[in-house]
Structure formats: C-alpha cells, structure tokens
C-alpha positions, 0 to 999 in steps of 0.5 A: 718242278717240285717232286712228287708230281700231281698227275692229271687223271682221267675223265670219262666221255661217252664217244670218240671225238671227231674233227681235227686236231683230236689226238688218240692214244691206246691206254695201257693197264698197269700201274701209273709211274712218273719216271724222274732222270736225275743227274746220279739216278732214277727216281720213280713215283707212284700216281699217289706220288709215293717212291716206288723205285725199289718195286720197279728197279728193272725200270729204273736201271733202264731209265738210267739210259735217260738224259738227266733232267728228264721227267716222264708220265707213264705206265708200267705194265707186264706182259704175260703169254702175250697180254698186259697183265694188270693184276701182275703190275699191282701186284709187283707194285703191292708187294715187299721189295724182295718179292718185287725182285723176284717178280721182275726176273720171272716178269719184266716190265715196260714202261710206256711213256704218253709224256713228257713233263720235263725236258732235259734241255733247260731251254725247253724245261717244264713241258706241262703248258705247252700243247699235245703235239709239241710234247709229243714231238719232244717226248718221240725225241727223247726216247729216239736212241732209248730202246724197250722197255721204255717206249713211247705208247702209240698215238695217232689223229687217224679216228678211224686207226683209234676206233680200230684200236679201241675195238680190237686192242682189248683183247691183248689187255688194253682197257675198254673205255674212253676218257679224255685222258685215261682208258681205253682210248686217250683222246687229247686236243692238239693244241692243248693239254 
C-alpha cells in the first residue's frame, strides 16, 4: 500500500435507498484523517494526503493502542457542550502546531472510524476490494480491545433506524445530507465498496 492513501469521497443521492443489503452510517462532521499503525508510531493524513500527526498528537498516541499494520479511514471530530463541533476540528487541523496542543488539552478529539483499509494480519492485508460487510466485521474486530476516543461510527441495515438517525441526529452535529459515502447518512452496498 503506498502512502498517502486516496480516499473515496462522497456522492450525493437524492433518497434513502431501500431493499436488502443496503448498509447506513451516521456521517460525522470533522475533519477526514487516514490513521497509519506503524510498527514504531502513528502516521496521520489528511484527506489531501498531507501529515497532520502534529495538529491531532491526541489521536495519534491513542492509535498507538493499534496493532501494527493497521490503516484506517475516519473522522476526527470534537465535541463541545454536547455537539460535534466542525468549525473546532478545522480549526485544530488549520492551525500551527503549538496552538493544536493547546486546543486539544481544552478539547480533545475522537476519531471515528467507518474503515478498515488495511488489516494487520498479512493474511488479510489490504482490505479496499473487498465487500462492506467483510470490512465491517474486521474493523468491529480491530477496535474490540481499543477504547475512545477511536470508535468505530454506528452502522446499521435497519432503514428505518437510518432515517431516524437522519432526522433526529443532526441536531447534535451530524451532517444533514445523503450521499452514497459521505454526509448525512452513509449509505453503502453490503456486497460492495
């Protein structure tokens, strides 16, 4: 796997999908962070596949609690008086690494994680072709005995449970669209990507 990582970004779509094997995840506003396990330390990346380890080092010694190996696609968000703050993560992600330190110890981060893009089992290794649900059980996997503030972000088939997220969710800060991969609502295929 070559570093930095192109992620897939999010598409717009005008409904909710039903049917089977449709998969929703809640979208979380932040700022978009691969998190790289290396065998000695944490390596974070921007979506424009810029280092950002210095402006998120709170999340970064968490990850260390990764096995080696491991690569990850998330968000990274703040929370304040009980919302996701976005303006707060773009603001920790903008600006200079000692203001970074300081705004993290007033306000630490959480990485939500919606993928695994690399197993540390060289067995497995890269996950990207393979389908939703098999990336889902490995990533649940991975972060069974890794505690916040890396989580993995709630995912369900339940249409109805995904349109109550929708409508009653973003109030606390989740964003208010749809999109086959992005905001508001992550909707995914079960059997694909």
């Amino acid at each position: 796997m070559e570093f930095p990582i192109k992620v897939a970004l999010a598409q717009a779509v005008p409904t909710i999908p039903e049917g089977p094997g449709w998969w929703y995840e809640t979208k979380l506003d932040g700022h978009r962070t691969v998190l790289r396990r290396t065998d000695e330390t944490v390596v974070l990346y921007a979506r424009s596949g810029r280092v950002v380890t210095q402006h998120w080092m709170d999340l970064a010694v968490a990850g260390m609690e990764l096995r080696p190996g491991t690569v990850l696609d998330g968000e990274a968000v703040i929370r304040r008086e009980g919302r996701l703050d976005f303006a707060a993560a773009q603001s920790r992600a903008a600006s200079s690494v000692t203001r970074a330190r300081a705004l993290a110890a007033r306000y630490p981060a959480s990485y939500i994680c919606w993928d695994v893009l690399q197993h540390p089992d060289p067995a497995i290794g890269d996950c990207r072709s393979r389908p939703y649900t098999e990336r889902r059980a490995l990533l649940l996997d991975l972060l069974a005995d890794v505690g916040p503030p890396i989580q993995a972000v709630p995912a369900t088939d339940d249409r109805d449970v995904a349109v109550f997220w929708y409508d009653a969710l973003r109030e606390q800060g989740i964003e208010g669209g749809l999109s086959a991969s992005g905001a508001g609502l992550v909707i995914r295929r079960g059997g694909g990507g």
